[in-house]
MARDREN-213011 format. One record per residue: residue number from 1; residue in one letter; y negated, z negated, x of N, C-alpha, C, O in turn. Coordinates in nm, 2 decimals. Layout:
N
NUM | a | Y | Z | X | Y | Z | X | Y | Z | X | Y | Z | X
...
//
This chain:
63
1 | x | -1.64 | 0.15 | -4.18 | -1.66 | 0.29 | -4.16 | -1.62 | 0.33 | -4.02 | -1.66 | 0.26 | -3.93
2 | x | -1.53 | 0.44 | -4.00 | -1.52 | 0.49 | -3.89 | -1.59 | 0.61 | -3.85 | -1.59 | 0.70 | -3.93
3 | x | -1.65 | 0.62 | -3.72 | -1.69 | 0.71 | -3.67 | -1.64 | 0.79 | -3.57 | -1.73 | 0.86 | -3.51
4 | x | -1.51 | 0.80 | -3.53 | -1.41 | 0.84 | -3.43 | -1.46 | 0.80 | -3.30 | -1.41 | 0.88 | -3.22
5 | x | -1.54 | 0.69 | -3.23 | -1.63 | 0.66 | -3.12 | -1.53 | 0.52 | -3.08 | -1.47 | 0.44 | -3.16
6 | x | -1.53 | 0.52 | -2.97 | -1.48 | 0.37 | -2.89 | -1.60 | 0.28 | -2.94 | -1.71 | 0.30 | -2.99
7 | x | -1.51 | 0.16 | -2.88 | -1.60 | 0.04 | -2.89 | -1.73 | 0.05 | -2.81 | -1.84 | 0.01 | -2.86
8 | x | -1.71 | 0.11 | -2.66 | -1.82 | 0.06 | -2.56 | -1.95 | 0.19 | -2.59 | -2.06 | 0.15 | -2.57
9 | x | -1.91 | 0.34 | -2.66 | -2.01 | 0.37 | -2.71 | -2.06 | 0.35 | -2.82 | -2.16 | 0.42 | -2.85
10 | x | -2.00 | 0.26 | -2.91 | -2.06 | 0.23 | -3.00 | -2.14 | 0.10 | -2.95 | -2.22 | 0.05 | -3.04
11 | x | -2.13 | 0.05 | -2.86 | -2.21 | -0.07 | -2.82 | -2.32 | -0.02 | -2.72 | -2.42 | -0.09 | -2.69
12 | x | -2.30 | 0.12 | -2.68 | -2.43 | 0.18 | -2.63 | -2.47 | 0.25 | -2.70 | -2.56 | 0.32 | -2.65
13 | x | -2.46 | 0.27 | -2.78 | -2.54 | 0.35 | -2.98 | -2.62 | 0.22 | -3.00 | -2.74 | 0.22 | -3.01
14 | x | -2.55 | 0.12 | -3.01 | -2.62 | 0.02 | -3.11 | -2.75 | -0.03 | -2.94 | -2.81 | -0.12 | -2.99
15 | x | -2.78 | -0.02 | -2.84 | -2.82 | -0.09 | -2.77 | -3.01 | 0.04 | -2.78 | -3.12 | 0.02 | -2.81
16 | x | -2.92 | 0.17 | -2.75 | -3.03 | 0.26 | -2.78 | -3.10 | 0.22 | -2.91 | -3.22 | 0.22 | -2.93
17 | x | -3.02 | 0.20 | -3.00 | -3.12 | 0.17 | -3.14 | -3.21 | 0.04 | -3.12 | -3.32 | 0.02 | -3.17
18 | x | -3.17 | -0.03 | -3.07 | -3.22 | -0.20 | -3.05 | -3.38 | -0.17 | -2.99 | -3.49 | -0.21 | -3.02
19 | x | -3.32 | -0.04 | -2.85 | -3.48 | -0.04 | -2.75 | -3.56 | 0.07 | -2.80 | -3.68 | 0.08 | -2.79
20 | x | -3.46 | 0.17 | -2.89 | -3.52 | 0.24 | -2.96 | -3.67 | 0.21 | -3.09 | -3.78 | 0.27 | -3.11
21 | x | -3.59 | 0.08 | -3.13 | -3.69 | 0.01 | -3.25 | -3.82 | -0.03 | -3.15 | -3.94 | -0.01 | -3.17
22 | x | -3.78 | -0.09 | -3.06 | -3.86 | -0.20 | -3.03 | -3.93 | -0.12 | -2.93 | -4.00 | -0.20 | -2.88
23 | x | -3.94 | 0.01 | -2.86 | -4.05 | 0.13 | -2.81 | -4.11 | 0.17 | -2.93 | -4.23 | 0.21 | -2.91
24 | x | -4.08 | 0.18 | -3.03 | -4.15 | 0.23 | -3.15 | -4.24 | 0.14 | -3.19 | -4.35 | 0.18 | -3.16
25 | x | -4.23 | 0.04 | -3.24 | -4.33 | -0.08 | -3.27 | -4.39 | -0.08 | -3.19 | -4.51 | -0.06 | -3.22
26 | x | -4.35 | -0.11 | -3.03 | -4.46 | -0.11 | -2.89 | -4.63 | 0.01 | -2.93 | -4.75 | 0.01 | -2.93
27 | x | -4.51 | 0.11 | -2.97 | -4.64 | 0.26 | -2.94 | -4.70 | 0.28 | -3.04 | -4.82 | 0.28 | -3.03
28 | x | -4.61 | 0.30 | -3.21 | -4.68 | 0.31 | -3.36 | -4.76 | 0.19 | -3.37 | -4.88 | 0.22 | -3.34
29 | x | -4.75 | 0.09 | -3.38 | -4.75 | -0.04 | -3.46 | -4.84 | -0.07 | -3.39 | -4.83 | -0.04 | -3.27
30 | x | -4.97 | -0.15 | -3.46 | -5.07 | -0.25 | -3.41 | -4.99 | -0.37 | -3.45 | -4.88 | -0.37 | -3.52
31 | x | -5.07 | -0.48 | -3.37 | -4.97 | -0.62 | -3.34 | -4.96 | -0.66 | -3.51 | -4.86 | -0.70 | -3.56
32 | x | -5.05 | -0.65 | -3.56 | -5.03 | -0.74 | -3.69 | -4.94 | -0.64 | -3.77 | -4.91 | -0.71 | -3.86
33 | x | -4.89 | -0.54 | -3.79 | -4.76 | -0.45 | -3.80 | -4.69 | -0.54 | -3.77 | -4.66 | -0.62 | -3.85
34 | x | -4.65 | -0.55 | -3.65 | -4.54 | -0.55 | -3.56 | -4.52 | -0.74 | -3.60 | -4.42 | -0.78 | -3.53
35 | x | -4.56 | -0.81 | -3.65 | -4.53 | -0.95 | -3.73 | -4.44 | -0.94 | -3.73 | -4.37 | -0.99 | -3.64
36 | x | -4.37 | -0.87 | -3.83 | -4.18 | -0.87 | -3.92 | -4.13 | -0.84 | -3.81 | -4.02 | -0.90 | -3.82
37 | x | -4.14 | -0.80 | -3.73 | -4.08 | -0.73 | -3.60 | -3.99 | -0.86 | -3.54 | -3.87 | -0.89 | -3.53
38 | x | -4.19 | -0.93 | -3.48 | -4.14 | -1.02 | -3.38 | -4.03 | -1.19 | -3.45 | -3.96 | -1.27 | -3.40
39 | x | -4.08 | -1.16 | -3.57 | -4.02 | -1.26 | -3.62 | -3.88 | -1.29 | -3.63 | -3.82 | -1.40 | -3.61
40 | x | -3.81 | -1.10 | -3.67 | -3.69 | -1.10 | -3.69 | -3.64 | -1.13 | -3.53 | -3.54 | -1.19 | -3.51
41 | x | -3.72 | -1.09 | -3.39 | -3.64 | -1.12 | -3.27 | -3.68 | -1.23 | -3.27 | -3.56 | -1.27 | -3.26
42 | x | -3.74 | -1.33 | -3.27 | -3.75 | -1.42 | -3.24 | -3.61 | -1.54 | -3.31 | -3.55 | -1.63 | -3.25
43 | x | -3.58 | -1.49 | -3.47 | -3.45 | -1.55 | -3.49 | -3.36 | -1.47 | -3.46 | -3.34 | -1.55 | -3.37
44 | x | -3.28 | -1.39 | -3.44 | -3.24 | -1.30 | -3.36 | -3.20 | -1.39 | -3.21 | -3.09 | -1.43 | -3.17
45 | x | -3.29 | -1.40 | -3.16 | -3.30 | -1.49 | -3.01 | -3.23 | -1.66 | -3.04 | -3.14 | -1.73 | -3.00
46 | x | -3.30 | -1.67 | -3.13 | -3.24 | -1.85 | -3.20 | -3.11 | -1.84 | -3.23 | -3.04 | -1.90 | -3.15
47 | x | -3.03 | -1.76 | -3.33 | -2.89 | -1.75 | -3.30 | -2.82 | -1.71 | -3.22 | -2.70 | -1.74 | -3.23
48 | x | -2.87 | -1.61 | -3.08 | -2.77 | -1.57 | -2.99 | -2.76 | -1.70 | -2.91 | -2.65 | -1.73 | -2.87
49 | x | -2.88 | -1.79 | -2.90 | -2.87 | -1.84 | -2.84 | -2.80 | -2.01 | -2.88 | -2.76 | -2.10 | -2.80
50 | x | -2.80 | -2.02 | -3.04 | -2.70 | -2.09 | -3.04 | -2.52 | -2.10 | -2.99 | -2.45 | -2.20 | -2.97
51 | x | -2.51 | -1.98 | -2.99 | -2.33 | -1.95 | -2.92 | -2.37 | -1.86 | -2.86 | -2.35 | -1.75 | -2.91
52 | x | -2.42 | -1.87 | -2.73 | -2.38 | -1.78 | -2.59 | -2.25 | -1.73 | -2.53 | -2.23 | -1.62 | -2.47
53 | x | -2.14 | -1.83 | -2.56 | -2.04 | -1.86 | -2.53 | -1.97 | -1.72 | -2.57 | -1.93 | -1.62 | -2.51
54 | x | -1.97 | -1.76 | -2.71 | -1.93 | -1.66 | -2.82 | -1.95 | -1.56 | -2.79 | -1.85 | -1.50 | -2.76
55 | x | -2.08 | -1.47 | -2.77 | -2.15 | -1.36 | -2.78 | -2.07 | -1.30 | -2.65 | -2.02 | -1.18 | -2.66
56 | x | -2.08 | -1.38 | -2.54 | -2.03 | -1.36 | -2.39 | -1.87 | -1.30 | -2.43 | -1.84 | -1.19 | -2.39
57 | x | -1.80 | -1.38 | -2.48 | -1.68 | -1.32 | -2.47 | -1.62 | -1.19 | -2.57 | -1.52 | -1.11 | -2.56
58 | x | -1.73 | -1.20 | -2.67 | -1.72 | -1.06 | -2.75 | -1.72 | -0.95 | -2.69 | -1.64 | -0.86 | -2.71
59 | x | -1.85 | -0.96 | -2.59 | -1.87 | -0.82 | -2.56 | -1.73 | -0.80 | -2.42 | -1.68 | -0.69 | -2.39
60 | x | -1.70 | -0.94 | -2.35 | -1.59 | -0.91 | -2.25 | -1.48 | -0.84 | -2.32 | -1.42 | -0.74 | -2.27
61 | x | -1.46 | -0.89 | -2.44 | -1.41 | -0.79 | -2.51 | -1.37 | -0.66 | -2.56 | -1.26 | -0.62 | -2.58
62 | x | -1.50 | -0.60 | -2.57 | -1.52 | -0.44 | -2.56 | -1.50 | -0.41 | -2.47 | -1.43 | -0.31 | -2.49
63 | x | -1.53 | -0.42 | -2.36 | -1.52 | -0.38 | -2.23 | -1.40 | -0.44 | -2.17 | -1.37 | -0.41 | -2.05
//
């Protein structure tokens, strides 16, 4: 899908939605809500941090 937007604001679109989600859960959400939350960052975290490498030179990429 295109949205006529560069790369680097679509990588600051997708960054506001990331802190966007996760101020929402902070404010709506009681902790036991917020379970699925933490779960999904917590794998989330487990794969970035399998290839840092990777991830590192993607975003050199965009930029």
């Amino acid at each position: 899908m295109k949205y006529g937007l560069n790369r680097q604001i679509m990588f600051l679109v997708g960054l506001l939605e990331l802190f966007g989600a996760i101020i929402c859960h902070l404010l709506f959400d009681t902790w036991k809500d917020g379970i699925p939350a933490m779960v999904t960052l917590l794998l989330s975290d487990y794969v970035v941090s399998i290839d840092w490498e990777l991830l590192m030179s993607s975003i050199r990429n965009i930029f």
